[in-house]
C-alpha positions, 0 to 999 in steps of 0.5 A, a space after each residue: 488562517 492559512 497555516 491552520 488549514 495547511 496544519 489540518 490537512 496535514 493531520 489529515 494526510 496523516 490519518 488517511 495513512 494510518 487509515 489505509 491498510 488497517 480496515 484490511 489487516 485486523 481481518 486475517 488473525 481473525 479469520 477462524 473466528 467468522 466462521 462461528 461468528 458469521 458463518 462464513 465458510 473457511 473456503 471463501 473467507 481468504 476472499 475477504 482480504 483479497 477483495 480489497 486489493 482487486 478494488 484496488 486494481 479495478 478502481 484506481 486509474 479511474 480515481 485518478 482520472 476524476 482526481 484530475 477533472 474534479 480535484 484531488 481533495 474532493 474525491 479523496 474526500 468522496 472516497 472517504 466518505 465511501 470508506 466510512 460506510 464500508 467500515 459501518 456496514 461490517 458493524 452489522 453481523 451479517 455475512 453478505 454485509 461484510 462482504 459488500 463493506 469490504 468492497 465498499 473499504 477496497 473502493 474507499 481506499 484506493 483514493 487514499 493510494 492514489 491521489 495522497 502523493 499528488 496532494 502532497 506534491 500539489 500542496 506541500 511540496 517543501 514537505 514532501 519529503 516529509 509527509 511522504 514519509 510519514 504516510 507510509 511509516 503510519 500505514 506499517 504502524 497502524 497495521 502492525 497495531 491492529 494486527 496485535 490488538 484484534 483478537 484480545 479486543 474480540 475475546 473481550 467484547 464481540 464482533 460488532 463493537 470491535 468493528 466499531 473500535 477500529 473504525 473510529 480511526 476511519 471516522 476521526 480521519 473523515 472529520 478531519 479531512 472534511 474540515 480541511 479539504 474545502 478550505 484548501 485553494 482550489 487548482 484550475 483543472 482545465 488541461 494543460 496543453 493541446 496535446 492533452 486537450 485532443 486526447 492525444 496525451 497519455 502517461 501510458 505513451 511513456 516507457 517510464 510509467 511501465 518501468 514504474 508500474 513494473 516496479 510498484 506490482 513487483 514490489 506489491 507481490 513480494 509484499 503481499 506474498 511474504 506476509 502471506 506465506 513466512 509465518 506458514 513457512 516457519 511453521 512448516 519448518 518446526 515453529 509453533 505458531 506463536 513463535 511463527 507469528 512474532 518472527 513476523 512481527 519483525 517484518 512490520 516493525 523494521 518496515 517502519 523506519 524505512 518508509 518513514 527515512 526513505 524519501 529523505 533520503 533519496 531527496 537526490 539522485 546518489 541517494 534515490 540510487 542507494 536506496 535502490 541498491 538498499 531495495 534489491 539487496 536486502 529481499 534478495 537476501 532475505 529471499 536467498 536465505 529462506 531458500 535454506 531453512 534453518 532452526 534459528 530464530 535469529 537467522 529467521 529474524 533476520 530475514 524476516 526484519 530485512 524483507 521488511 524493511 526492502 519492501 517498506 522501502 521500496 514501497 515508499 520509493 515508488 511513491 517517490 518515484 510517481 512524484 519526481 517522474 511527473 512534471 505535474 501534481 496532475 501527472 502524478 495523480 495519473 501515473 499512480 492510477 495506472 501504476 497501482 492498477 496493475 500492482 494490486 493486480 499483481 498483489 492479489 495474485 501473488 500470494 493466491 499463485 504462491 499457495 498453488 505452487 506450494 501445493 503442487 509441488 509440495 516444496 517452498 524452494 520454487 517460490 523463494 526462489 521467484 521471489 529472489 529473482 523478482 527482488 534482484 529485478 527491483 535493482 534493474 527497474 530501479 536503476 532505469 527509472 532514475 535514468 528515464 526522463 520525466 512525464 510531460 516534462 517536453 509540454 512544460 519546456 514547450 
């Protein structure tokens, strides 16, 4: 019976990563069609996806405080079931309704982000490694799926019942997780030294949830932006869209293995030390290369599928890094709420503070040359974090 909940919730953890970012992403490619579906104005339709990632920054310290007190897996199952009713409420083709589901989605999504690296550390901490992986590989997978399917699945029916399709994703992984979650053994949350219980004791006290935190936004921004902005860069620079939009296939596709390989591979300091090297080089690379635009597909390939798979990478060791530098599933849920909270901040201006700058100054040399800068920062911060001392770790030797 044990092993059958254990296997479930595992399913489960799967599903919520291959749920977490595909509400999101099937909305760009189609974005030119709303305006003649639902009416939404080109002007505001950017808004869509940013929405999201804003929630994201708005919501997450507070799920993961309410994580704490109430328990990982309700309020993941909460914050699904807020999700389920997002994707629903976009089924309707009405403009203001799409826009509330999206901040519905945005809210439902950030207990995914926040508390699946505290449940894997609290209830499958000899798979973590694992688990760790396979979220995230789920969530490029995932992503990279709806973005190819969602125009032929529109062109061939009508908004509603694509909405519909893809949301039988997020359906699926409520039922699932529904079944599991109750049956998981229930943490006592009463806290766990006095420091904590004054009120004292805050993961922000600790200079390594900022090094963290730095590290998560920065990455975040780079991800974001790039995904934004390669494909118009390209196009600027003599691809025809099609073309533009299968280099950035590459930046999906070579993301996947390194979100999946990252946290076994950095199961030990030498090799969470490699992959900070791994990290900083290849975007700082792929950065320096788009600084010198060249008509090659290969080259632009290449750039494309090596910020991929530093950004996968690094993504997924941040969430390595919530785990190993908390002395508790507890502190972990904490430390992803604050670390996130500014990230998606970060990520929702990146990419909006990048088309300013290409506009005013007409050149794409100022903000690859940001980008640059901010990869090789990954190192730096990266280094500190694995030389920083764990949160709580001096209430656990007390």
């Amino acid at each position: 019976m044990k092993k059958r909940v254990y296997l479930l919730a595992g399913l489960g953890i799967i599903l919520i990563g291959a749920d977490l970012r595909l509400p999101i992403t099937i909305l760009p490619p189609i974005l030119p069609q709303l305006h003649s579906i639902l009416g939404v104005p080109t002007s505001v339709s950017g808004w869509l996806t940013t929405i999201p990632i804003l929630m994201f920054a708005l919501v997450s310290p507070a799920i993961g405080k309410w994580g704490v007190r109430a328990g990982n897996p309700q309020v993941l199952f909460y914050s699904l079931l807020l999700l389920t009713v997002g994707v629903a409420i976009r089924v309707i083709t009405n403009p203001i309704l799409l826009f509330v589901g999206m901040i519905l989605i945005g809210i439902g999504l950030s207990g995914g982000n926040v508390l699946l690296p505290s449940i894997i550390q609290e209830y499958f901490p000899k798979q973590s490694a694992l688990l760790t992986g396979i979220y995230p590989a789920m969530m490029t997978l995932f992503s990279g799926i709806g973005t190819a399917t969602v125009v032929p699945i529109l062109k061939t029916t009508n908004f509603s019942t694509t909405m519909i399709i893809f949301a039988t994703v997020t359906v699926l992984t409520l039922v699932v997780w529904g079944s599991a979650f109750r049956q998981l053994p229930q943490t006592d949350h009463e806290l766990e030294s006095e420091e904590e219980a004054k009120g004292d004791f805050s993961v922000k006290n600790y200079r390594v949830t900022w090094l963290i935190t730095l590290f998560f936004g920065i990455q975040s921004l780079l991800a974001y932006s790039l995904m934004t902005w390669m494909p118009n860069y390209w196009v600027d620079h003599g691809f025809t869209s099609t073309t533009a939009g299968v280099l950035s296939t590459f930046f999906q596709v070579f993301g996947i293995p390194m979100a999946f390989l990252t946290p076994t591979i950095a199961k030990r300091k030498p090799g969470t030390v490699g992959m900070v090297i791994f990290i900083a080089i290849t975007v700082s690379i792929a950065t320096f290369g788009l600084l010198f635009p060249v008509h090659s597909f290969f080259l632009n390939a290449l750039w494309s599928g090596l910020s991929g798979m530093g950004t996968a990478a690094a993504f997924t060791l941040s969430i390595v890094f919530f785990q190993r530098k908390t002395a508790s599933f507890e502190l972990t849920a904490e430390l992803s709420g604050t670390a996130q909270s500014v990230g998606y901040l970060l990520a929702a201006i990146g990419p909006i503070a990048s088309g300013y700058l290409i506009n005013i100054f007409h050149s794409w040399d100022l903000i690859f040359g940001i980008y640059f800068i901010l990869a090789v920062s990954l190192g730096f911060l990266g280094f500190a974090i694995i030389f920083s001392k764990r949160i709580g770790e001096e209430q656990n030797n007390s």
